[in-house]
C-alpha angles and dihedrals in degrees: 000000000000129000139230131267092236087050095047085059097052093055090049089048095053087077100052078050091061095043096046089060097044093248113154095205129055105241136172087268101071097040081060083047083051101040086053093053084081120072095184100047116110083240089070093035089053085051092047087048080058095051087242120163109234086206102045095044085049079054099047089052096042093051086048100041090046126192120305127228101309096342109260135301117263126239122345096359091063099053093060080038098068092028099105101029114137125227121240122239086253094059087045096048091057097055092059091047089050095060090045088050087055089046089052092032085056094231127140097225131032106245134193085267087067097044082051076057107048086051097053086034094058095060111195097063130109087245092051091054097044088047087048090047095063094040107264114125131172084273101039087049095046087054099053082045096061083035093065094041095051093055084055110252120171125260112257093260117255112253109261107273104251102172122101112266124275111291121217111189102253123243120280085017100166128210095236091185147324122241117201109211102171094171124131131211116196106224130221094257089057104261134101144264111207112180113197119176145342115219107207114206131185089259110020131355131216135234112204118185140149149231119223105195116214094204127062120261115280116263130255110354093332118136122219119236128258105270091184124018131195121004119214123182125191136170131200104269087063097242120169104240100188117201102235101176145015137205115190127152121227093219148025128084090258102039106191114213138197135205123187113199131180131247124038125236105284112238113277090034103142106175137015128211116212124191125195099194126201117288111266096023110156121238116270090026118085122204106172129203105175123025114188127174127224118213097204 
């Protein structure tokens, strides 16, 4: 299920939020900071169903969050300064609920009203207790959703699609040879990168690794984190090798991945650089963890 651009925002903001009071961890109260920053969102207009206060419910969170070590630093120096923070299993938590609130909800994206729900919905976070103090619980708040939908608002809208197109492997396409690699790289969160063979075909040519986890699954519907984010590979001559297609499970203590890239080496290639960047790196910035070379 996707999810809307408002809501998209709100998740990014929750971070600045945390920053800006000197938190070192990203909570449900900062999403609800977050959530509060737009006003046009149907998050605001749910609370505003509700005859919640923006401004008295910022206050509530804020008094019971209370200030961080110092409060946050203020410009640029902010924003390196959240860049790494780590979410908490609470913040986690509501974004699954959220997306189970759209499904029961029978809508087709998971909007800032649902995230609004996954926080009420979760129960023992700060969020959940600010929303309970004006008057605003998991029921109160699902009525003002269907409420709202049932006077005909308009869906958040969906963020523009900015991936390639979907790839389909052309006709006659032909497997030119198989590299082992077989080497592992431990990672920063204490588990472990082992890459273990590129498939090189006539027109693109796959990377397949693995994660083995050191610790056991989550329990219950928790995700794990990223441990890795975006891969990038280059070779000498320069040449734009794009990441068509992607291939991750969602479960397993070694979890095996693909990724498909176009197109293939060029002739005369001789090594390949791949880089497996930080979780969460934007595009356009690279923030390796692991660099391995490939002797093709």
């Amino acid at each position: 299920m996707r999810v809307t651009e408002c809501a998209q925002q709100a998740v990014l903001h929750a971070r600045g939020e945390a920053g800006r009071l000197g938190h070192d961890r990203i909570g449900t109260e900062h999403l609800l900071l977050a959530l509060l920053r737009d006003q046009e969102c149907l998050a605001s207009v749910i609370l505003g169903e509700r005859g919640v206060e923006v401004e008295t419910l910022r206050r509530r969170v804020e008094e019971t969050a209370g200030p961080g070590q110092g409060g946050g630093p203020p410009g640029e120096d902010l924003l390196e300064a959240v860049r790494d923070l780590p979410t908490t299993k609470p913040f986690t938590l509501v974004l699954g609920l959220a997306g189970r609130e759209a499904l029961e909800l029978e809508q087709d994206r998971v909007g800032t009203e649902h995230l609004l729900l996954g926080l009420a919905r979760e129960g023992d976070g700060v969020a959940a207790r600010a929303l309970e103090d004006v008057g605003v619980g998991l029921l109160q708040l699902r009525e003002a959703v269907i409420s709202v939908y049932t006077a005909g608002a308009d869906p958040e809208p969906l963020p523009a699609d900015r991936g390639p197109p979907p790839w389909e492997p052309p006709a006659g396409a032909r497997l030119e040879r198989v590299l082992p690699l077989a080497s592992e790289h431990p990672l920063p969160s204490g588990d472990l990168l082992v890459l273990l063979s590129l498939e090189i075909w006539s027109d693109w040519f796959d990377l397949r690794y693995a994660i083995a986890y050191a610790t056991p699954e989550p329990e219950g519907e928790l995700p794990r984190p990223a441990v890795v984010g975006r891969c990038e590979v280059s070779d000498r001559a320069g040449t734009e090798y794009i990441n068509w297609f992607t291939s991750s499970p969602a479960w397993g203590m070694v979890r095996g991945h693909q990724h498909t890239f176009v197109p293939a080496p060029p002739p005369g290639t001789e090594v390949l650089e791949l880089r497996f960047n930080a979780p969460s790196t934007p595009v356009g910035e690279t923030r390796p963890l692991v660099v391995s070379t490939v002797v093709l």
